[in-house]
C-alpha positions as CSV (number, residue, x, y, z in Angstrom):
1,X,23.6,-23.0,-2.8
2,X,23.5,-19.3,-2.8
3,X,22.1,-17.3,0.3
4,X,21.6,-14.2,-1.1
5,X,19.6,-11.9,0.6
6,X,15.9,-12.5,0.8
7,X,15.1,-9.2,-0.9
8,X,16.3,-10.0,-3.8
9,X,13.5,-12.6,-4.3
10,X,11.4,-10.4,-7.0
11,X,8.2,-10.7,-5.3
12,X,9.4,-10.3,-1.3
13,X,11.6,-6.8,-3.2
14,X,8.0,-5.8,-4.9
15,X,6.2,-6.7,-1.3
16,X,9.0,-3.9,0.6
17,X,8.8,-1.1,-1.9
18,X,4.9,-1.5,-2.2
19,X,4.4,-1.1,1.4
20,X,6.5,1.8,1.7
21,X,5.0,3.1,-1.4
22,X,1.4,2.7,0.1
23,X,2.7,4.6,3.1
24,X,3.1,7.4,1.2
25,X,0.3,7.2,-1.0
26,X,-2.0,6.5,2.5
27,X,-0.8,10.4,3.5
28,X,-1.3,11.6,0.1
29,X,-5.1,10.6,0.1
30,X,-5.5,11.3,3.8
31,X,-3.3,12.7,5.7
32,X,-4.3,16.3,4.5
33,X,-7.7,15.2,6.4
34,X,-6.0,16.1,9.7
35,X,-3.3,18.5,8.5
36,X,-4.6,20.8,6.4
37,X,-8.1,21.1,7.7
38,X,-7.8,25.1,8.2
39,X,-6.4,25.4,4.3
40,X,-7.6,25.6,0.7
41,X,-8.1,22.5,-0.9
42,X,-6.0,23.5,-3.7
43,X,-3.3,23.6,-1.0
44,X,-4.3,20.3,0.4
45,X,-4.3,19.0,-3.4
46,X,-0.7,20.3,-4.2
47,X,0.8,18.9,-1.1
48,X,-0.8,15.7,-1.7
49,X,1.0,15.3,-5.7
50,X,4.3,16.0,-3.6
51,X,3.7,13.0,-1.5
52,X,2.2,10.5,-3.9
53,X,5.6,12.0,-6.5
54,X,7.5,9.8,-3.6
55,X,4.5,6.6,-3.5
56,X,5.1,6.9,-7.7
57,X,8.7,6.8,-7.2
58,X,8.8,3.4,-5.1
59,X,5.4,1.7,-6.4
60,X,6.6,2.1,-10.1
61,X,9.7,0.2,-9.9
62,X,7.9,-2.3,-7.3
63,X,5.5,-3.0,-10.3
64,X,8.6,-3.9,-12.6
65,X,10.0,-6.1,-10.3
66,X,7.4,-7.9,-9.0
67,X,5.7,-8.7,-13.0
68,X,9.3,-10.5,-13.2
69,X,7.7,-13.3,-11.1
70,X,3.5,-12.2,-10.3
71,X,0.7,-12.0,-12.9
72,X,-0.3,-8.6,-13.2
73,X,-3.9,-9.8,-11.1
74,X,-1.3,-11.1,-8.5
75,X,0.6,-7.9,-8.4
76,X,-3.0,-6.3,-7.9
77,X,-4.0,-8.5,-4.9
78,X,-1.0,-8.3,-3.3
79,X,-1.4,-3.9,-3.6
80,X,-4.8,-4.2,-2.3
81,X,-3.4,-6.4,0.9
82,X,-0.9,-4.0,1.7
83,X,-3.4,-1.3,1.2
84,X,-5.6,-2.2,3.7
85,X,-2.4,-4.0,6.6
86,X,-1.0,0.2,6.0
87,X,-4.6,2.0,6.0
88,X,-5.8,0.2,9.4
89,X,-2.8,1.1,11.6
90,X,-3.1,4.7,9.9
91,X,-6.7,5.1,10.8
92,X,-6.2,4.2,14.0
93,X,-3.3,5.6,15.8
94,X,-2.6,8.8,13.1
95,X,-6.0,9.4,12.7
96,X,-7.6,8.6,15.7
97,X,-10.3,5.9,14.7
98,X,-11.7,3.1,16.4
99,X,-10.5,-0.1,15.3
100,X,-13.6,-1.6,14.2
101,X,-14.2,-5.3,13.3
102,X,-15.4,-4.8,9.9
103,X,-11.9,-4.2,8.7
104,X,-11.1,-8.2,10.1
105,X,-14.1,-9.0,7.6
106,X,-12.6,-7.3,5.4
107,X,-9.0,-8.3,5.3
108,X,-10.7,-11.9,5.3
109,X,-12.7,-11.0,2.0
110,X,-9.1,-10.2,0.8
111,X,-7.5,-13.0,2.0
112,X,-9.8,-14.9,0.0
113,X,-9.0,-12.7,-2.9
114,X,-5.6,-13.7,-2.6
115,X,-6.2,-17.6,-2.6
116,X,-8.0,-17.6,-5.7
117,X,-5.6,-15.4,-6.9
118,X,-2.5,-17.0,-6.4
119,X,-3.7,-20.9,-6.3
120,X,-2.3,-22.0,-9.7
């Protein structure tokens, strides 16, 4: 038996690189929102392709690796899941936002997403 590190499972590899893609790409559609407030948007836009040339750079390779062992609908559901575990700390302690309840309801909606999803 073989005890290879766990992240070389494809779809616990894909699961890393997507959340630290989706950390990127979470600045890249908002972080300008609070940063670059007193700028042009054009600015704003141009810093923002920087950031999301780094989410491309982690979430394309994810994508391979995780289709290896997910259905494509799979790999979608589980970037949607991440999405919403990175946005929710993000809203709240970078950007100051109450935590509200509806993104509980939410992540349930999801979690039921993810059941019919991945249940064969």
């Amino acid at each position: 038996m073989s005890y290879a590190p766990i992240v070389h499972h494809p779809a616990l590899a894909c699961a890393v690189l997507l959340s630290c893609s989706n950390l990127f790409m979470t600045f890249a559609w908002y972080g300008h929102l609070k940063n670059l407030q007193d700028k042009p948007w054009w600015i704003a836009a141009l810093v923002s392709w920087g950031i999301a040339l780094a989410e491309y750079l982690l979430q394309v390779p994810a994508n391979r690796i995780g289709y290896t062992a997910m259905s494509l609908g799979e790999l979608k559901i589980m970037q949607e899941v991440i999405t919403l575990a990175v946005f929710v700390p993000f809203a709240v302690v970078y950007m100051g936002q109450p935590l509200k309840l509806d993104y509980l309801w939410a992540g349930l909606c999801l979690m039921g997403a993810v059941y019919f999803m991945f249940r064969s």
